[in-house]
PDB file of N, CA, C and O in Angstrom:
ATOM      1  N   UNK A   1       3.987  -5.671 -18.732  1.00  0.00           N
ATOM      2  CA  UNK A   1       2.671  -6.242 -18.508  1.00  0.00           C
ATOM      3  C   UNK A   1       2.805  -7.491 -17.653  1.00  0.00           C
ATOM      4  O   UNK A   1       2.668  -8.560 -18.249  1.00  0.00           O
ATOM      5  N   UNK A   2       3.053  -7.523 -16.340  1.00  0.00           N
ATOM      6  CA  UNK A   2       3.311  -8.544 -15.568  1.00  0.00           C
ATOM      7  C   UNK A   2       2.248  -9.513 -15.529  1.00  0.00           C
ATOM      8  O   UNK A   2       1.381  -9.392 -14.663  1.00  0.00           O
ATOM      9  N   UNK A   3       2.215 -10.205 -16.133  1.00  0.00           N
ATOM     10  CA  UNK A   3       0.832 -11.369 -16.081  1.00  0.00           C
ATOM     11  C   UNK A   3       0.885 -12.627 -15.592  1.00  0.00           C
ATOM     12  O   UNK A   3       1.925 -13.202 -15.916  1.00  0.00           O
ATOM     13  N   UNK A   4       0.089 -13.310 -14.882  1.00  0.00           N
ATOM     14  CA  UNK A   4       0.607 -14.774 -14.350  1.00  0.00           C
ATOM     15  C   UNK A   4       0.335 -15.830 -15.337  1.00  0.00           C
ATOM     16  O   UNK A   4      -0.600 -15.607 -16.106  1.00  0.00           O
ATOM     17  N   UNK A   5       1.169 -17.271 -15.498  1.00  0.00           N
ATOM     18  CA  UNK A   5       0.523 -18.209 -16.174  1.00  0.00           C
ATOM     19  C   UNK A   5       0.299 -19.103 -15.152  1.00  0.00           C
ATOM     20  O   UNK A   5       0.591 -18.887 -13.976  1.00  0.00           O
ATOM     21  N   UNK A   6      -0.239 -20.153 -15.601  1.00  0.00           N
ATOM     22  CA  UNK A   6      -0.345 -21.490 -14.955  1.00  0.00           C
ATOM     23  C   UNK A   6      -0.043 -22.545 -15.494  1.00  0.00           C
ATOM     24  O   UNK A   6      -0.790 -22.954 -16.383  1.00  0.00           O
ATOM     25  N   UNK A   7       1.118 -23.304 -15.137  1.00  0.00           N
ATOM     26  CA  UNK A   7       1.904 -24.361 -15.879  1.00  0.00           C
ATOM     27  C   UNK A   7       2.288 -25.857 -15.160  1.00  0.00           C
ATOM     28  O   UNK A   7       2.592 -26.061 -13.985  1.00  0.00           O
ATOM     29  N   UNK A   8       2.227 -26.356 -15.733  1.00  0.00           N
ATOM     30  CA  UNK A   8       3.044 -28.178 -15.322  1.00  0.00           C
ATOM     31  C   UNK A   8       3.917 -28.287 -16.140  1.00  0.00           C
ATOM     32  O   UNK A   8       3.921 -27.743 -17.245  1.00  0.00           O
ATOM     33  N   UNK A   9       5.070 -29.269 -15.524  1.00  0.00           N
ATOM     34  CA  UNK A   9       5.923 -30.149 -15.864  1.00  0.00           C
ATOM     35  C   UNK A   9       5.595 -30.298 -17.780  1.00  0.00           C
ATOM     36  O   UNK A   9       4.466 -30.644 -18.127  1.00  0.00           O
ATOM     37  N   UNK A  10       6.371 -30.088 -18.557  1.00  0.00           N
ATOM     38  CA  UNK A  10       5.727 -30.446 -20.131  1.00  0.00           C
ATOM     39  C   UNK A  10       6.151 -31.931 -20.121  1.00  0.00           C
ATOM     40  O   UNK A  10       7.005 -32.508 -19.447  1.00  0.00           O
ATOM     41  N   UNK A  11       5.143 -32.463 -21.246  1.00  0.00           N
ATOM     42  CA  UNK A  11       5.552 -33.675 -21.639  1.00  0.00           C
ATOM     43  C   UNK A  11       5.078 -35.023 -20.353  1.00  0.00           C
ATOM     44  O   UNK A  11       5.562 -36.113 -20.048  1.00  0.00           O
ATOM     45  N   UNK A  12       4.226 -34.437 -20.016  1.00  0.00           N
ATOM     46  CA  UNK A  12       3.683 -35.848 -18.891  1.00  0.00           C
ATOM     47  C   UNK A  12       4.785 -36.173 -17.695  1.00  0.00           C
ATOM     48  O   UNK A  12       5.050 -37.218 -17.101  1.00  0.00           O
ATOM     49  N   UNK A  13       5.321 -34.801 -17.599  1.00  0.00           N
ATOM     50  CA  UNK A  13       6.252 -35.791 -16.554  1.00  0.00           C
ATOM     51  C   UNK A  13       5.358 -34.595 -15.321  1.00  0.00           C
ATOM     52  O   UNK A  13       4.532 -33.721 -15.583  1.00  0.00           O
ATOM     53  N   UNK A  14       5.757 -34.883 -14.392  1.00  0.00           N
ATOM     54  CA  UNK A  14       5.395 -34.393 -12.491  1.00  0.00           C
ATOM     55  C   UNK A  14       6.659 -34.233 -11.512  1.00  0.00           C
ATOM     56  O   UNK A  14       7.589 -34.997 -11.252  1.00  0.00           O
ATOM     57  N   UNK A  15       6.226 -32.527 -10.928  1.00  0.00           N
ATOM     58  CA  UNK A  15       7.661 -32.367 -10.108  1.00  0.00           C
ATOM     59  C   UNK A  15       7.240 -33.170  -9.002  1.00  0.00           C
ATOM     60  O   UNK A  15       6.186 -33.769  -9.221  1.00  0.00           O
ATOM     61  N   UNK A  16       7.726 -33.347  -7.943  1.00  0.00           N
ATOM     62  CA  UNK A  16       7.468 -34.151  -7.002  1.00  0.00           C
ATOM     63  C   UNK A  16       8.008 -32.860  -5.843  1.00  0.00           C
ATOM     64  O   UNK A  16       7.308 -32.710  -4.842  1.00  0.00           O
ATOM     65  N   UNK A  17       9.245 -31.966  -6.018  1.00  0.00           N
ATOM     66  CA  UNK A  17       9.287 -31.167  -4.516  1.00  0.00           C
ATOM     67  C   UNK A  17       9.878 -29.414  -5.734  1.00  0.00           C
ATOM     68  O   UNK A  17      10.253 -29.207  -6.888  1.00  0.00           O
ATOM     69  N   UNK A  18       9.660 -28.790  -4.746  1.00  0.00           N
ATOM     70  CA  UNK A  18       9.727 -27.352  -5.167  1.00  0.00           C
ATOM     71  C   UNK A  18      11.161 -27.166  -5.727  1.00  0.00           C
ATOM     72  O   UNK A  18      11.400 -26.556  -6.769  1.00  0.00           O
ATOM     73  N   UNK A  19      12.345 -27.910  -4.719  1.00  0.00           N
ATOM     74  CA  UNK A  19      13.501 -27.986  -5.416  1.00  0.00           C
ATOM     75  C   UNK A  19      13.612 -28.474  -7.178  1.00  0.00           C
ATOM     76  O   UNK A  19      14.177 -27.969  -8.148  1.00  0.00           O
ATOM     77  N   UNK A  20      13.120 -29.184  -7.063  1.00  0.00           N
ATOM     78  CA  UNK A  20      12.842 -30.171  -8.465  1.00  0.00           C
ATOM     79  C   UNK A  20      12.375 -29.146  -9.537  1.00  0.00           C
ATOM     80  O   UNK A  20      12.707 -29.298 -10.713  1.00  0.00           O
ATOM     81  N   UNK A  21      11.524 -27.993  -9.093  1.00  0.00           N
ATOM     82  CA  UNK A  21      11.346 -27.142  -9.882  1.00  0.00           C
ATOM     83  C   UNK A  21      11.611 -26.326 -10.543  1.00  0.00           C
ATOM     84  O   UNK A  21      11.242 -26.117 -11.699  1.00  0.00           O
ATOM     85  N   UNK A  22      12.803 -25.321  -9.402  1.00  0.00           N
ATOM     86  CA  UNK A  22      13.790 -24.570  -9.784  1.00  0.00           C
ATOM     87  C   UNK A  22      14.884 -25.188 -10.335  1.00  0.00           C
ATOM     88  O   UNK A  22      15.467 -24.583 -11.235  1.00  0.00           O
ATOM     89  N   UNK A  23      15.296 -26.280  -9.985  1.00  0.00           N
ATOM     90  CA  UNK A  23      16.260 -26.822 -11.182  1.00  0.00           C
ATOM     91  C   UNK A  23      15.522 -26.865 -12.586  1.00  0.00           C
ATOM     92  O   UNK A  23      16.104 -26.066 -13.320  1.00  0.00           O
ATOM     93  N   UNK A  24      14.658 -27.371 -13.132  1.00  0.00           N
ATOM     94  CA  UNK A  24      14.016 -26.867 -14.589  1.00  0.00           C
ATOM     95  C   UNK A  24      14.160 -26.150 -14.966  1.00  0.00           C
ATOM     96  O   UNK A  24      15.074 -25.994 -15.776  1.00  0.00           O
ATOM     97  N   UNK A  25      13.341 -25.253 -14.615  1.00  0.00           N
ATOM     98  CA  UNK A  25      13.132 -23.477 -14.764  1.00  0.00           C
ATOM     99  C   UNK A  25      14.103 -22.986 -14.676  1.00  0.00           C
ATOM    100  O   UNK A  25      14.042 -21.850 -15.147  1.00  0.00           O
ATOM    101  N   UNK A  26      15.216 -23.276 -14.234  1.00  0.00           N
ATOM    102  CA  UNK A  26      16.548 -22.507 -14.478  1.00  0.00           C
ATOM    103  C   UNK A  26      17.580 -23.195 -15.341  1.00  0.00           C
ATOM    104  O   UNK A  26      18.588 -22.624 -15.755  1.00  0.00           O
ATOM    105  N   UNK A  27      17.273 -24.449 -15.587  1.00  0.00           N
ATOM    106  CA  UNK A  27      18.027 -25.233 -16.951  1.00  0.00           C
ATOM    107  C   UNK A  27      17.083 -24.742 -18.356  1.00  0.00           C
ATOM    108  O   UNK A  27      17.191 -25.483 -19.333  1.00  0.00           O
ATOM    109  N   UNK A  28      16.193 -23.557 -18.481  1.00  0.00           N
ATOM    110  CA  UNK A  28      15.709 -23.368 -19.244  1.00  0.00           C
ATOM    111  C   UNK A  28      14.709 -24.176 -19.993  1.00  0.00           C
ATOM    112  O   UNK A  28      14.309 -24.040 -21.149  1.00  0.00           O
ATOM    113  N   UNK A  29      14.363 -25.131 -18.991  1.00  0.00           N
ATOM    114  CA  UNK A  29      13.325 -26.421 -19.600  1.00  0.00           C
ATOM    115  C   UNK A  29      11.908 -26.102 -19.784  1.00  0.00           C
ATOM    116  O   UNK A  29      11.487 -25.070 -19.260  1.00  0.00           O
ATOM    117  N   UNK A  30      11.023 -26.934 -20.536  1.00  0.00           N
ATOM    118  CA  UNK A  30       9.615 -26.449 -21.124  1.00  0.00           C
ATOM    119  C   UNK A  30       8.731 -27.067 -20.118  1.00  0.00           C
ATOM    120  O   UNK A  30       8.916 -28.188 -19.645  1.00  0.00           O
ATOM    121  N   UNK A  31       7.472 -26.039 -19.727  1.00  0.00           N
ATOM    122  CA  UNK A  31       6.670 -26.158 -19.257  1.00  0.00           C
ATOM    123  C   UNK A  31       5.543 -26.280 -19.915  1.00  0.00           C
ATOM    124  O   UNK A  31       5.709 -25.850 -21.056  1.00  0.00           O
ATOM    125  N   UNK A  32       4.176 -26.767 -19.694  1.00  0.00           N
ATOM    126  CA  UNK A  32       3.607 -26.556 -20.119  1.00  0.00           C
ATOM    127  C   UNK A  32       1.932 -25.855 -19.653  1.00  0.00           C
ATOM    128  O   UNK A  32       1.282 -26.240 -18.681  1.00  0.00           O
ATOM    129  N   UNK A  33       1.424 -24.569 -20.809  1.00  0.00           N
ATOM    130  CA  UNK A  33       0.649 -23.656 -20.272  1.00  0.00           C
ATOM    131  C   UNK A  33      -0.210 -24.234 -19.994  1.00  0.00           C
ATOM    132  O   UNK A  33      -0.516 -25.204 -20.687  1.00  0.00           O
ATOM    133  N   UNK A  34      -0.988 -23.875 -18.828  1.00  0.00           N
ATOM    134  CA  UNK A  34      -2.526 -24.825 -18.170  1.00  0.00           C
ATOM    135  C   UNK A  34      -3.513 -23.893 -18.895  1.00  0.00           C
ATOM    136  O   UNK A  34      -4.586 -24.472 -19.067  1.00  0.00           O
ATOM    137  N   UNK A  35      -3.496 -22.446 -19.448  1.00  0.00           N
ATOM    138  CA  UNK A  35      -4.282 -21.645 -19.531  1.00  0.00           C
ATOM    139  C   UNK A  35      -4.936 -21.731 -20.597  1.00  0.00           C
ATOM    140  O   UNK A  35      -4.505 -22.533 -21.426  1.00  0.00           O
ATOM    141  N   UNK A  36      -5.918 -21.109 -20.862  1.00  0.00           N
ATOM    142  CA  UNK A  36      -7.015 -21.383 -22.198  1.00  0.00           C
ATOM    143  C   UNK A  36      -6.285 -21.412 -23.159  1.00  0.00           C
ATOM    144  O   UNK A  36      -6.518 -22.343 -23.931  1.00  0.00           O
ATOM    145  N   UNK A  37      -4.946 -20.316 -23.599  1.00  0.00           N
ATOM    146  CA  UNK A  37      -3.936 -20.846 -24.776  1.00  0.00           C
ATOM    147  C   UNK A  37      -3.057 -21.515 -24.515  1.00  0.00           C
ATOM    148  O   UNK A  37      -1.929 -21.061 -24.327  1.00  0.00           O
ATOM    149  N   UNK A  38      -3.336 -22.687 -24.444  1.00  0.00           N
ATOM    150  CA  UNK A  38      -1.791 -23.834 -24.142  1.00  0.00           C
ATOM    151  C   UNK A  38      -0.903 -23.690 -24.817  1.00  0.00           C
ATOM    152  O   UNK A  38      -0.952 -22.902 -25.762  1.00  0.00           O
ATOM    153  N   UNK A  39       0.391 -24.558 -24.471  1.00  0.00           N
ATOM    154  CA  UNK A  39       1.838 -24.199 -25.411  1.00  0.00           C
ATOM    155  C   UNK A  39       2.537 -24.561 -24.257  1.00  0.00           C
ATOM    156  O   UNK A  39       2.251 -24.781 -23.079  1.00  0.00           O
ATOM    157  N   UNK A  40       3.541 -24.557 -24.954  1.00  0.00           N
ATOM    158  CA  UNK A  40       4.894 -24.440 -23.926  1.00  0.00           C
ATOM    159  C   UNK A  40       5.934 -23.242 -23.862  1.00  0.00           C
ATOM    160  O   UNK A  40       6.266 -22.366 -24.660  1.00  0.00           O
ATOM    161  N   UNK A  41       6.325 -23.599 -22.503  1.00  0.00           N
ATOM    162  CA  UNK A  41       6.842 -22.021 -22.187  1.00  0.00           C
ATOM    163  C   UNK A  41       8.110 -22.499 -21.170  1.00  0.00           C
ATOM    164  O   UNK A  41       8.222 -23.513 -20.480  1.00  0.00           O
ATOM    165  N   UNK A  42       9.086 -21.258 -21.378  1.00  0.00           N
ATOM    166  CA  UNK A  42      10.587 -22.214 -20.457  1.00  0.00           C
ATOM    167  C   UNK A  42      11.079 -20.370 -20.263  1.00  0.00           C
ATOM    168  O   UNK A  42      10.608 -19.359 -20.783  1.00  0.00           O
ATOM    169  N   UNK A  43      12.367 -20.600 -19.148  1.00  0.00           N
ATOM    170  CA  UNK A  43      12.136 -19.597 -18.057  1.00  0.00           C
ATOM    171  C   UNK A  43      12.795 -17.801 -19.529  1.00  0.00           C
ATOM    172  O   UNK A  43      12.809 -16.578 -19.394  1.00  0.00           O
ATOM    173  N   UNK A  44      13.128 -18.626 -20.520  1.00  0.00           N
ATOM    174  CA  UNK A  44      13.841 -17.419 -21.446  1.00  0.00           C
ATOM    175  C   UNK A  44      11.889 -16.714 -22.160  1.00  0.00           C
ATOM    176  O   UNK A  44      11.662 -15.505 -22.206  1.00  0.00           O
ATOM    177  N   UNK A  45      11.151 -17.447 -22.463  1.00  0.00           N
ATOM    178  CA  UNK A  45      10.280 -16.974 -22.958  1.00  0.00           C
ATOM    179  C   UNK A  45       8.999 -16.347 -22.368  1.00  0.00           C
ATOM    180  O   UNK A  45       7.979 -15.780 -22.760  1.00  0.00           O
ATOM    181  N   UNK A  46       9.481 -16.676 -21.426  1.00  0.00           N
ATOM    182  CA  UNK A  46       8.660 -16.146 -19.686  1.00  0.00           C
ATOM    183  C   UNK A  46       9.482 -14.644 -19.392  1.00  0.00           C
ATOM    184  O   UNK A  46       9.102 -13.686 -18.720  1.00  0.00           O
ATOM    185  N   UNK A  47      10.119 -14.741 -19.780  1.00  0.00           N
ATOM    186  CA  UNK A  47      11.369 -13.093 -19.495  1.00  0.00           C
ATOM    187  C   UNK A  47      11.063 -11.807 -20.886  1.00  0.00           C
ATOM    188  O   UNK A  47      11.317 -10.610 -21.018  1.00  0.00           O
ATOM    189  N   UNK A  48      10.503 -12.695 -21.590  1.00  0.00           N
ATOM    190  CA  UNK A  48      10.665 -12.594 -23.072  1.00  0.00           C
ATOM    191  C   UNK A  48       9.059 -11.723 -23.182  1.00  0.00           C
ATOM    192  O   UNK A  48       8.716 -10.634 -23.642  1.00  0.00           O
ATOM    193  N   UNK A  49       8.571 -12.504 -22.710  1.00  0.00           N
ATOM    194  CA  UNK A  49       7.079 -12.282 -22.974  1.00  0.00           C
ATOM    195  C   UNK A  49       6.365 -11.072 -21.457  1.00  0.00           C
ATOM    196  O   UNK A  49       5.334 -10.405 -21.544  1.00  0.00           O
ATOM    197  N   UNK A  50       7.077 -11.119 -20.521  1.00  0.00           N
ATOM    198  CA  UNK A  50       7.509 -10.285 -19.374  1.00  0.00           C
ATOM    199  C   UNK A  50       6.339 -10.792 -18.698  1.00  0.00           C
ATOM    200  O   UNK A  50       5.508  -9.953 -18.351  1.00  0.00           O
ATOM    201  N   UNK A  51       6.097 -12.134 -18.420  1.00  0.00           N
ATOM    202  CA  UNK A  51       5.476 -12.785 -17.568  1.00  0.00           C
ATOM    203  C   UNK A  51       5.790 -12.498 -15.575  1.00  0.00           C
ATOM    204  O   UNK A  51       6.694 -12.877 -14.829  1.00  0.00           O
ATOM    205  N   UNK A  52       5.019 -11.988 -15.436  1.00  0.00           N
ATOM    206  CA  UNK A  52       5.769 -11.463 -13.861  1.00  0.00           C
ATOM    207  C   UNK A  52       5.611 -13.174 -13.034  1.00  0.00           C
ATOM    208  O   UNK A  52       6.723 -13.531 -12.644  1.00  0.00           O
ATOM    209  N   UNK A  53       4.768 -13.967 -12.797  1.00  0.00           N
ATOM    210  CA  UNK A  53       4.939 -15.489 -11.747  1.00  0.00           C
ATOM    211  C   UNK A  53       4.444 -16.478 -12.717  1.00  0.00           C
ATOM    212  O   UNK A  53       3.460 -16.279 -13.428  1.00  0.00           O
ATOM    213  N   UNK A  54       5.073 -17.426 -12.725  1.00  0.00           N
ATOM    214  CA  UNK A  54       4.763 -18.463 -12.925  1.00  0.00           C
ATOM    215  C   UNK A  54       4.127 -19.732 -11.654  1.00  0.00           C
ATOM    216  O   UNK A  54       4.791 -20.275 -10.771  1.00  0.00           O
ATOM    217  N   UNK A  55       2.639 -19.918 -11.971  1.00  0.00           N
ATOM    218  CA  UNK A  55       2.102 -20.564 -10.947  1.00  0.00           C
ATOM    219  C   UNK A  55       1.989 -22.471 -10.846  1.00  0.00           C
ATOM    220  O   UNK A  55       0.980 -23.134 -11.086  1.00  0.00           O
ATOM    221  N   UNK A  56       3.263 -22.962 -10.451  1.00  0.00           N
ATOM    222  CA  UNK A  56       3.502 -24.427 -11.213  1.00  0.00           C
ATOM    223  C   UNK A  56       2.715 -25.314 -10.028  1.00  0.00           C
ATOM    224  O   UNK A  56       2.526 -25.233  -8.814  1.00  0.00           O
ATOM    225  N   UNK A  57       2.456 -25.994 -10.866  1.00  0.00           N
ATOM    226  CA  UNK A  57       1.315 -27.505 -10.510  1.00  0.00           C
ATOM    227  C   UNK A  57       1.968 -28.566 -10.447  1.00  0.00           C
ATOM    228  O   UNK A  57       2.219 -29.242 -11.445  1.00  0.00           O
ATOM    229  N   UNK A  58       2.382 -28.900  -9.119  1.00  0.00           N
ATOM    230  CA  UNK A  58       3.095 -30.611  -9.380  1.00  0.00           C
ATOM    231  C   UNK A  58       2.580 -31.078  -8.257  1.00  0.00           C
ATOM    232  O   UNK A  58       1.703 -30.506  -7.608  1.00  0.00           O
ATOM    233  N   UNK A  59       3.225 -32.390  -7.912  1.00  0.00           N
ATOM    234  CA  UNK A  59       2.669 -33.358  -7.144  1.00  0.00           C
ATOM    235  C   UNK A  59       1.524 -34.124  -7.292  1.00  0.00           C
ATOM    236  O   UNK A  59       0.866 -34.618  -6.376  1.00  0.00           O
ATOM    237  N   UNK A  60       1.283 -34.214  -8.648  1.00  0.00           N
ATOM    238  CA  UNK A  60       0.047 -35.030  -9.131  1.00  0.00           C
ATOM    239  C   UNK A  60      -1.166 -33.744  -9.372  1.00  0.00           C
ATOM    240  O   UNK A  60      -2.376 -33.931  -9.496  1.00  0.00           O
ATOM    241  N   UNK A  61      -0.486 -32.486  -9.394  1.00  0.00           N
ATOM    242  CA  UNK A  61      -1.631 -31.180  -9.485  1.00  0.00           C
ATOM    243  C   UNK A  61      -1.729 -30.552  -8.755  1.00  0.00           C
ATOM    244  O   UNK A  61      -1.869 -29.331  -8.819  1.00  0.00           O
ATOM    245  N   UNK A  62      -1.643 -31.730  -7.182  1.00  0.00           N
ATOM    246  CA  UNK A  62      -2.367 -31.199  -5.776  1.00  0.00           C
ATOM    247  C   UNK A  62      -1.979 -29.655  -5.302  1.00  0.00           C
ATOM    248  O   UNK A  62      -2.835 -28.802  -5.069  1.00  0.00           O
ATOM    249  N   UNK A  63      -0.301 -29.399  -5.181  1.00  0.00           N
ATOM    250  CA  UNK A  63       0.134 -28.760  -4.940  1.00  0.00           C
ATOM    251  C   UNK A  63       0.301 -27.297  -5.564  1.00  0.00           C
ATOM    252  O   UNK A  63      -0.765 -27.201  -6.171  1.00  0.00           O
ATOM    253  N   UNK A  64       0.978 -26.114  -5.785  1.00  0.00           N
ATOM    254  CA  UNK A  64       1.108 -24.678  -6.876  1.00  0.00           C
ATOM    255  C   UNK A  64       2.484 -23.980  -5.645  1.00  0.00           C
ATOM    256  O   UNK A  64       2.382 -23.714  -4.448  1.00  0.00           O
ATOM    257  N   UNK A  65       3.420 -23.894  -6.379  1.00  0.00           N
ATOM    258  CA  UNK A  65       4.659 -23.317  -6.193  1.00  0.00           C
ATOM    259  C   UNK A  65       4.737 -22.321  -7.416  1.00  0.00           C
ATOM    260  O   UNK A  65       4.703 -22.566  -8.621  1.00  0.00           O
ATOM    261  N   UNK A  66       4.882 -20.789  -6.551  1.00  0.00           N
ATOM    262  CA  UNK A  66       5.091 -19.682  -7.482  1.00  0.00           C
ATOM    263  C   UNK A  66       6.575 -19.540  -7.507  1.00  0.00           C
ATOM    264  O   UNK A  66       7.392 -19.684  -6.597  1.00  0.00           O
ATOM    265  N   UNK A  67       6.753 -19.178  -8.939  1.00  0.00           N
ATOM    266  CA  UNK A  67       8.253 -18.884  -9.456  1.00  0.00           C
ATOM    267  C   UNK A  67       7.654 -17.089  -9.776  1.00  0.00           C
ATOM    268  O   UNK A  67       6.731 -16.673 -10.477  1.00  0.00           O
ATOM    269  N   UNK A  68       8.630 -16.395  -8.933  1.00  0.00           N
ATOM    270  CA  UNK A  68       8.788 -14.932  -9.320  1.00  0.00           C
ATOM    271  C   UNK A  68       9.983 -14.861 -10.778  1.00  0.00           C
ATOM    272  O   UNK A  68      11.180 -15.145 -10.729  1.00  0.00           O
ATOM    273  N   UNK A  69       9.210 -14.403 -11.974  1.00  0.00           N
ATOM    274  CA  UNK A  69      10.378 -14.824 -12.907  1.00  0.00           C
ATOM    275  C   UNK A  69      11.178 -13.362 -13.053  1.00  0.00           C
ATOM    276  O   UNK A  69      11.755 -13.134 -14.116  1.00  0.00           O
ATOM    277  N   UNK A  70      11.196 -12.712 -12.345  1.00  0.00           N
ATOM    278  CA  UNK A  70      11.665 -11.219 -12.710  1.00  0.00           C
ATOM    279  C   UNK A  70      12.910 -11.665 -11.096  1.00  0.00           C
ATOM    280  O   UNK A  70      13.845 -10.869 -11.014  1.00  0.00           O
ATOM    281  N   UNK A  71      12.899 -12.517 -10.257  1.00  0.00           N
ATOM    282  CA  UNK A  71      13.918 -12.651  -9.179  1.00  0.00           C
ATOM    283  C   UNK A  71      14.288 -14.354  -9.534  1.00  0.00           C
ATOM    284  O   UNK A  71      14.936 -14.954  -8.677  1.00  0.00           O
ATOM    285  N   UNK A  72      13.951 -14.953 -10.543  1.00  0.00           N
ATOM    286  CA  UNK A  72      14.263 -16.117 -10.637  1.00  0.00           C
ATOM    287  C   UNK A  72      14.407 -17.275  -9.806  1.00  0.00           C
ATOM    288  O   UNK A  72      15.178 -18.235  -9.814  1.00  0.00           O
ATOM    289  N   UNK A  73      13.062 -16.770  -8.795  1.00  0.00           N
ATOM    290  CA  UNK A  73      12.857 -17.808  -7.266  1.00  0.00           C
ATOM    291  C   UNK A  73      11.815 -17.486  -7.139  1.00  0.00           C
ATOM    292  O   UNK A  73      11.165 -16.573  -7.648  1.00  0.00           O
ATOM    293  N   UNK A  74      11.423 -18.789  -5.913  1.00  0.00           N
ATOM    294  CA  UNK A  74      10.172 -18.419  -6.044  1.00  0.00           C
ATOM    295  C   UNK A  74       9.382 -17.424  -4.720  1.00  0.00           C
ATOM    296  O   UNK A  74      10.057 -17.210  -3.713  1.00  0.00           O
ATOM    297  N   UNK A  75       8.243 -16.973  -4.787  1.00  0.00           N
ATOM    298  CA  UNK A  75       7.490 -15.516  -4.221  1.00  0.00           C
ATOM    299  C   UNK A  75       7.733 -16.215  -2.530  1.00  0.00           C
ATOM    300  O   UNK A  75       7.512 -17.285  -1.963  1.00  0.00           O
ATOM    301  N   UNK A  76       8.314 -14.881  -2.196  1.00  0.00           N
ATOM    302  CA  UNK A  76       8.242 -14.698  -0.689  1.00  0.00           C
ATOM    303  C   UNK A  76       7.226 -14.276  -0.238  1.00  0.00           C
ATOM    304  O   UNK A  76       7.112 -14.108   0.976  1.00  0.00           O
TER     305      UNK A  76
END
């Protein structure tokens, strides 16, 4: 069931560049869900739950860098 979420940085922090991102998401670190059921979510429970992109929000929001979590990078 490939489904997208929409997530930030957990815990009040902000990525600042796309690199910054994939280092998280691949240290297995928590995100947190933007979507009507919030929570946190990190790249094992995203695999788990068979989340096909993760759509991340940094740079103060402005920005959305997709993580393909089934190629563990993000969408070409």
């Amino acid at each position: 069931m490939n489904h997208t979420l929409t997530v930030r940085n957990a815990y009040g922090r902000d990525f600042k560049s796309k690199r910054e991102i994939l280092e998280h998401y691949n240290s297995n670190k928590d995100f947190q869900n933007l979507s009507l059921t919030s929570g946190i979510v990190n790249k094992q429970d995203a695999k788990r739950f068979k989340v096909g992109y993760l759509n991340v929000r940094y740079n103060n929001l402005m920005k959305i860098a997709v993580i393909d979590v089934n190629k563990d990078n993000f969408q070409k």
